[in-house]
C-alpha positions in Angstrom: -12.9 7.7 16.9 -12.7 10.0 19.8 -9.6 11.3 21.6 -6.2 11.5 20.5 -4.6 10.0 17.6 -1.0 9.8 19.1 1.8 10.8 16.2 -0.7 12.1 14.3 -0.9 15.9 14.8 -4.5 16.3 15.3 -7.1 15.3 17.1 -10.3 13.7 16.3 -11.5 17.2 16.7 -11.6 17.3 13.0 -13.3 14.5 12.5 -16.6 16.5 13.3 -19.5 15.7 10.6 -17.4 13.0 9.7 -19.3 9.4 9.4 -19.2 6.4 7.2 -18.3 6.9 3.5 -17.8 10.2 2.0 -20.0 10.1 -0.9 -17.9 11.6 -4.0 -20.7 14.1 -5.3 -22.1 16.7 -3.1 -23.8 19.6 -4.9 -23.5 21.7 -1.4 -20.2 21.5 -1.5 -19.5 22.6 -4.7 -21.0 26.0 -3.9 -18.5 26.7 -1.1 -16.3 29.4 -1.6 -12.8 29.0 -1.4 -12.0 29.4 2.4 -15.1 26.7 3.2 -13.3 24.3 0.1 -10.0 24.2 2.2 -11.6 23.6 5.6 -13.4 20.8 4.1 -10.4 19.4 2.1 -8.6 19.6 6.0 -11.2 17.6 7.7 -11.6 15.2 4.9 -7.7 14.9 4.8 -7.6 14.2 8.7 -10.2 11.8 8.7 -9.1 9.8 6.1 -5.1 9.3 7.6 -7.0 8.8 11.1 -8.5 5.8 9.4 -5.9 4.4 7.4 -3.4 5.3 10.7 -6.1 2.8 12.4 -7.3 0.0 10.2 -4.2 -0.1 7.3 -0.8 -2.1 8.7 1.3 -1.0 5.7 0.1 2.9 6.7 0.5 2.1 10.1 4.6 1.5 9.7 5.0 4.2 7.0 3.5 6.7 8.7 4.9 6.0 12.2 6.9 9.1 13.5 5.1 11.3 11.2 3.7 13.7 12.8 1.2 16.1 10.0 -1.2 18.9 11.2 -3.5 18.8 8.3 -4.8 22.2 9.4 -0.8 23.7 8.8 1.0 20.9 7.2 2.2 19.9 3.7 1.4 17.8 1.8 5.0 17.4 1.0 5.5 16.4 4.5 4.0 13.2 4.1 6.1 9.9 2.6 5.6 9.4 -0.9 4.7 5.4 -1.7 6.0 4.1 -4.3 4.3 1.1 -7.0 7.0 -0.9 -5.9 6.5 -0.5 -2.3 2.7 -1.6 -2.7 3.4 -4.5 -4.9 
């Protein structure tokens, strides 16, 4: 998962202590403070559209052209999906 992830607005930079599946309960993290909270939320953002940007067709398309910094983006930004569109 190294190197550039072309369209995407980040690099796999913030992928760092990213591996496998992200378990959903972590009692470390939920002693961070607020700053640490966000940094996490931005690597766990950017790791998971670097994945879905990879393995997920339907992503693939909708996302094309697209171009979101997680670090400075909205989440606005990004293309809503409809039920419709996934059925």
């Amino acid at each position: 998962m190294g190197g550039d992830d072309k369209g995407s607005g980040f690099t796999s930079q913030w992928l760092t202590g990213m591996t496998g599946v992200m378990p959903q309960n972590v009692p470390e993290e939920e002693a961070l403070d607020t700053a640490r909270i966000r940094e996490l939320q931005i690597r766990k953002l950017a790791a998971m559209l670097y994945v879905v940007r990879a393995s997920n067709p339907f992503y693939k398309l909708k996302l094309a052209g697209h171009a979101f910094d997680p670090a400075t983006g909205s989440l606005d930004d990004l293309p809503f999906t409809t039920r419709a569109e996934l059925e």
